[in-house]
N, C-alpha and C positions, 0 to 999 in steps of 0.2 A: 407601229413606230413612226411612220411619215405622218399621221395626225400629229404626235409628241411635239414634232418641231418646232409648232408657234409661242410650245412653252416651255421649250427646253434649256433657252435662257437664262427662265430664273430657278427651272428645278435642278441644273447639271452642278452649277455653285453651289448650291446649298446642300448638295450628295443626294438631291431624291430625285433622283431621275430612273426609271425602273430601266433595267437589263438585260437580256433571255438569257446573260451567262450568268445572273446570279439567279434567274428562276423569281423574277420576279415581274414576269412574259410571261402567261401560257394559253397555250390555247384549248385547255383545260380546265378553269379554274374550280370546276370541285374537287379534281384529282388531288389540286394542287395543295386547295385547303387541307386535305385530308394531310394530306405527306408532312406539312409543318408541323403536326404534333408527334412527327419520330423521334427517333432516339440522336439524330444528325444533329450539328451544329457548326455556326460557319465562324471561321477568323480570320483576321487580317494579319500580315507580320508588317514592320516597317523596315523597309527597302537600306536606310540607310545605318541598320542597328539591328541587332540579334532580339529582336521584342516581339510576342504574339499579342493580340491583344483579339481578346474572346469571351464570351456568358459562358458563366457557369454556371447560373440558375437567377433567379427571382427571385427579389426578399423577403417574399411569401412563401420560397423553398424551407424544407428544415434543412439545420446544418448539417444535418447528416448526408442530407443528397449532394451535398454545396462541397463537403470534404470527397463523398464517393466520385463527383466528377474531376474533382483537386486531381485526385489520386492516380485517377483513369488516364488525364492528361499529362503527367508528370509521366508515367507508366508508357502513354505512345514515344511524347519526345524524348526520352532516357531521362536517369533519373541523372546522369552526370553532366546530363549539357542544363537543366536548369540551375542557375545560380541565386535567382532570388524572386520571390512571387508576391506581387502584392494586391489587396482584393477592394474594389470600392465600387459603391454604386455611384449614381448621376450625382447627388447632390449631396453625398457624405462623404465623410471622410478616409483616407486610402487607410487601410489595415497591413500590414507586413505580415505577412506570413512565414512561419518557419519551417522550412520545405524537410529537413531532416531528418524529422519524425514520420516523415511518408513512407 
């Protein structure tokens, strides 16, 4: 990390600045490769609003796996505290989803 510093300027703005809490430090790194292809996945919620925001698959997944993780997620956080779920990739358009039917 003390090498990092000369250029931590322009990676810490632009969010690519790597972290050991997010594991993306190791002093490992085959361990580390290996572990990314689990069944884990990370999210963020925002601080000032009830929102997660997280992958749920690749849109190279089928939709089937894309609804099984829908469901799995709906299923951790209760199905009563989500109100409304909506699905988009990078450069398409958001989907609404209609969580009811889960």
């Amino acid at each position: 990390m003390p090498q990092m510093a000369k250029i931590a300027r322009v990676l810490g703005p632009a969010g690519m600045m790597p972290n050991p809490k997010n594991g993306t430090i190791s002093d490992e790194p085959e361990k580390t490769i290996g572990e990314g292809t689990s069944d884990s996945f990370e999210f963020r919620s925002d601080p000032m609003a009830p929102i997660v925001h997280l992958k749920l698959g690749k849109l190279s997944a089928k939709p089937e796996e894309i609804e099984d993780n829908l469901k799995a997620l709906v299923a951790v956080i209760g199905p009563t505290k989500v109100k409304k779920a909506v699905l988009t990739s990078t450069m398409s358009p958001a989907l609404k989803l209609d969580i009811s039917s889960l």
